[in-house]
C-alpha positions in Angstrom: -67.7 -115.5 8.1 -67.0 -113.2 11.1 -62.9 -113.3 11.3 -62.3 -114.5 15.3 -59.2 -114.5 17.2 -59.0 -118.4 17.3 -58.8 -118.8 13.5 -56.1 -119.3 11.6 -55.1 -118.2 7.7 -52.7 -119.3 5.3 -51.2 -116.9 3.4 -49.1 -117.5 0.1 -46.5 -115.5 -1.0 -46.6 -113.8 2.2 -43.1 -112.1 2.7 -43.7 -109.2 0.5 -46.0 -107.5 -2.0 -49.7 -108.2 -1.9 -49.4 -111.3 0.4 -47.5 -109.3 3.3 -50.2 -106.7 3.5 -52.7 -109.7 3.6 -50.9 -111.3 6.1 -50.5 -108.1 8.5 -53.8 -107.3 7.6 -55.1 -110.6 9.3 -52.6 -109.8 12.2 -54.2 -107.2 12.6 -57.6 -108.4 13.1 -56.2 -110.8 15.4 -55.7 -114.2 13.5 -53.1 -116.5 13.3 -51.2 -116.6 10.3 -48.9 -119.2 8.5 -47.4 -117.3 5.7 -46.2 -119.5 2.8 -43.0 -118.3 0.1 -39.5 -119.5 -0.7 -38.1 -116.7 0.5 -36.4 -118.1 4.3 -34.4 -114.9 5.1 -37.2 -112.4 3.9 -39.9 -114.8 6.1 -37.2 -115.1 9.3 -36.7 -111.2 8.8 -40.6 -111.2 8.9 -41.5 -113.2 11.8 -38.8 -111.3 14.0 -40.0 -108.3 13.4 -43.6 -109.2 13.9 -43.0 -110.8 17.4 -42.9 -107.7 19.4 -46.8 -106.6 18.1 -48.1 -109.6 17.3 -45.9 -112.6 19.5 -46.1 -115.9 18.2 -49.3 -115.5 16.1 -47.0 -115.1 13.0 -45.2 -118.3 11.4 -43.4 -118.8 8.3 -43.3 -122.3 6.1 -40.7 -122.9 2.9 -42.9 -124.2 0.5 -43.4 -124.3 -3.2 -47.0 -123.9 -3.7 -47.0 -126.5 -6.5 -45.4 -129.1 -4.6 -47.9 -131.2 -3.2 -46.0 -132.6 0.2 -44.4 -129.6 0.8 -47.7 -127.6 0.8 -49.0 -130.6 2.5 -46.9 -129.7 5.5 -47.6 -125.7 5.2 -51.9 -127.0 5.2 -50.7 -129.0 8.7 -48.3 -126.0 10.1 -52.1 -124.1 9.7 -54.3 -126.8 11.1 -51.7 -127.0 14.0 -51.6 -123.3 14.5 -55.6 -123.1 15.1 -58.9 -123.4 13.2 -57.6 -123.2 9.9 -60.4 -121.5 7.6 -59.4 -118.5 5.8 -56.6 -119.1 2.4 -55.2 -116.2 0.4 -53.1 -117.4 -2.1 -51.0 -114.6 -3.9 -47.9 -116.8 -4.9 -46.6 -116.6 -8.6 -44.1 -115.7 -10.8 -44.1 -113.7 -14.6 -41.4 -113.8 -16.9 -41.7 -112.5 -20.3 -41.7 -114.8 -23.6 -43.4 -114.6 -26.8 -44.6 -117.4 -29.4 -42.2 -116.6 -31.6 -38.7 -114.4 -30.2 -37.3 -111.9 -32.2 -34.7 -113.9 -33.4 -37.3 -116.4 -35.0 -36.7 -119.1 -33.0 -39.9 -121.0 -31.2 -40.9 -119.6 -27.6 -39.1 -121.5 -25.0 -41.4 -124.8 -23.6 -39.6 -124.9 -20.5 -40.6 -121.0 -19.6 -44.0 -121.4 -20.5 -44.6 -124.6 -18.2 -42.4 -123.1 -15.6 -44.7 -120.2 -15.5 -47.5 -121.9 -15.2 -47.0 -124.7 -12.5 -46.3 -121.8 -10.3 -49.4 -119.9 -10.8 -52.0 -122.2 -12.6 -50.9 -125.7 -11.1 -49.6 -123.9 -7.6 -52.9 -122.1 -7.4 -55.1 -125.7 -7.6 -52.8 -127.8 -5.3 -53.2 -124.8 -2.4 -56.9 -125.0 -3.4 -57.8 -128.7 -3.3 -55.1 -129.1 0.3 -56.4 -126.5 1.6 -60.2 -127.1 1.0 -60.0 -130.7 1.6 -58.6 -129.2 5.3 -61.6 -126.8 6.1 -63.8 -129.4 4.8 -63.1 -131.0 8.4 -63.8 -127.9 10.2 -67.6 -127.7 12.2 -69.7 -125.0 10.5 -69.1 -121.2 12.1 -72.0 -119.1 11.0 -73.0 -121.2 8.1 -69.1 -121.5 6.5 -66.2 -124.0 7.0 -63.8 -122.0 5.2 -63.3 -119.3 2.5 -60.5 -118.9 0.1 -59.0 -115.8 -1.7 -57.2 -116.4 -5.1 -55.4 -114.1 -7.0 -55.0 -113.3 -10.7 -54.7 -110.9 -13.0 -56.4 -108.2 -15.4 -53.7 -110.2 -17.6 -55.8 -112.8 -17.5 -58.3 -110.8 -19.4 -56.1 -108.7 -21.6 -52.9 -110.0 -21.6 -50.1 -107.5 -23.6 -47.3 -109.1 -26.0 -44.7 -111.5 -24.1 -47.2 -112.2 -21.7 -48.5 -115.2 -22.8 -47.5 -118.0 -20.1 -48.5 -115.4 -17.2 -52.0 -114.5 -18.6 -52.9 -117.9 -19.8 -52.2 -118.9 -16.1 -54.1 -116.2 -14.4 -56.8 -116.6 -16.9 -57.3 -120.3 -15.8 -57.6 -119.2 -12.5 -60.3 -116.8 -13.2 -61.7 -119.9 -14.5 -61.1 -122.0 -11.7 -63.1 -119.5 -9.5 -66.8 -120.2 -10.2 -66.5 -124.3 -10.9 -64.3 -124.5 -7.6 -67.4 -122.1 -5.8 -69.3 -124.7 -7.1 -67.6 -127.6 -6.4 -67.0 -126.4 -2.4 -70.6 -125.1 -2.0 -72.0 -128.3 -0.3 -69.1 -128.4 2.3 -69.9 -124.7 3.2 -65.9 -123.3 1.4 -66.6 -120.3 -0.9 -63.8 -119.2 -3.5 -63.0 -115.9 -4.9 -60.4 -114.5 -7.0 -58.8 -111.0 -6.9 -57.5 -109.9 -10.2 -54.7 -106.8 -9.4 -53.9 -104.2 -12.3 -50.9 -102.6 -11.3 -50.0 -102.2 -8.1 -46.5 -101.1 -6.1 -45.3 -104.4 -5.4 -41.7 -105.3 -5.1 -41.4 -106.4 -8.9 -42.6 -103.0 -9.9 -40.7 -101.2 -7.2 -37.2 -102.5 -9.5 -38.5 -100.2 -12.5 -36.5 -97.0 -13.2 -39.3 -93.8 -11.9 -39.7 -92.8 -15.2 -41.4 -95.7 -16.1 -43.4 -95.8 -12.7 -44.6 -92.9 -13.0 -46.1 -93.7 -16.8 -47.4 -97.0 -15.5 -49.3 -94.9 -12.5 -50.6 -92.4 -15.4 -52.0 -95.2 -18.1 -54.7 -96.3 -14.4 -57.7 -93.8 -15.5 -58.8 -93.0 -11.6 -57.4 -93.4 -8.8 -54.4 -92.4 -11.4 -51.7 -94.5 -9.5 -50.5 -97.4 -8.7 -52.6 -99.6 -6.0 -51.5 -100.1 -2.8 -51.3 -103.9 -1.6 -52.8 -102.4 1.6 -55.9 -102.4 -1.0 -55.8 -106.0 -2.6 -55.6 -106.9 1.6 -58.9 -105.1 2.5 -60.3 -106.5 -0.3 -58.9 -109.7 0.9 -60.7 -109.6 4.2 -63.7 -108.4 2.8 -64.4 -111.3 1.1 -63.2 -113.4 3.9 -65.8 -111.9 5.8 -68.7 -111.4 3.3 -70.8 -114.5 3.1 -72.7 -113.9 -0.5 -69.3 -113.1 -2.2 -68.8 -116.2 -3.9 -67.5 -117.6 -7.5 -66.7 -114.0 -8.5 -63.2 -112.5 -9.6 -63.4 -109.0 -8.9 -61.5 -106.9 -10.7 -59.1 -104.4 -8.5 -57.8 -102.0 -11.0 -59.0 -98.3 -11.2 -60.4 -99.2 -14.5 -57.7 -99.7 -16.6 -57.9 -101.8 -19.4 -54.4 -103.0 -21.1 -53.0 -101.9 -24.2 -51.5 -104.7 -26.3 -48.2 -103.7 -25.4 
């Protein structure tokens, strides 16, 4: 699907980290964006400062991805806004926690399912709002609509204490294929990004020292990604039409150690 001028995208998690370089990314290429987060001063901050390059193409929505009216309302702000057919979804939370703590007592219930309705329940109720939305659209060049998920190489190899974040993100790289499947008669395809470790703003709060061993343990490019990366990688997909039910794997090879 060709990205036009008249379109419009959601993006989730869009004030900082991967989502903001999505969301200027599709700026860039001269779509109208909605970008979704909690975050009201960082998304005010963001608007403003986007108004003198870009005008009124950028709006922001409070919403908590896994509430289903408020998301609801962010799906309408979009179908306002334009032709609303391009969705990526980067909101979520980690947190660490372990089966059993040190002090013996039982992981906590309430941190595990608080992880993931943000990133495995959030991730389904942007998916089904915003499919059943391009559903609606006319066909452009074959497609209604194309959505961009994001997970995790957690998902895959999740280290100690990540247990409620890579169970989530490893349902979402299950999620990818059945919902490719599910959307391929209304013309939607699905794809999933799963990040190793890139300079995001949770990362950015790490002492240097520890950076700068985290950028070593990536075997080539021996860094950390930039979320200028995950976003043309993004907008690849967006824009390939036989990238479908895949979760690709954005990581300079690394594969994680345990801990």
């Amino acid at each position: 699907m060709q990205l036009q001028e008249n379109m419009t995208a959601l993006v989730t998690g869009g004030v900082s980290g991967l989502g903001e370089a999505s969301a200027l990314a599709l700026l860039e290429r001269g779509l109208n964006v909605v970008v979704v987060d909690l975050n009201e001063d960082r998304g005010a901050a963001m608007v403003d400062a986007a108004r003198q390059r870009y005008g009124s193409r950028l709006r922001f929505v409070k919403a908590d991805v896994a509430d289903a009216d408020q998301m609801a309302a962010a799906i309408a702000a979009a179908e306002d806004f334009g032709e609303f057919r391009a969705l990526v979804h980067c909101a979520g939370v980690g947190g660490p926690l372990r089966l059993v703590e040190k002090d013996g007592s039982p992981g906590s219930l309430d941190k595990y399912t608080g992880i993931v309705r943000v990133n495995l329940i959030g991730t389904f109720n942007t998916l089904r709002l915003a499919a059943a939305s391009m559903a609606r659209n006319e066909p452009v060049q074959g497609e209604r609509g194309a959505c961009v998920l994001t997970a995790s190489v957690a998902g895959y190899e999740g280290q100690i204490g990540q247990i409620p974040y890579a169970s989530a993100k490893a349902g979402i790289i299950g999620m990818t294929i059945v919902a490719a499947r599910d959307l391929a008669t209304r013309m939607i395809r699905v794809c999933t990004i799963a990040p190793g470790l890139f300079d995001t703003p949770i990362l950015a709060k790490l002492p240097d020292n520890i950076r700068q061993s985290l950028a070593a343990s990536v075997p080539n490019p021996a860094r950390l990604g930039h979320p200028s990366e995950y976003a043309l990688t993004a907008l690849h997909i967006l824009e390939n039409p036989m990238l479908n039910g895949e979760t690709i794997r954005l990581d300079g090879a690394i594969r994680m150690s345990p801990r």
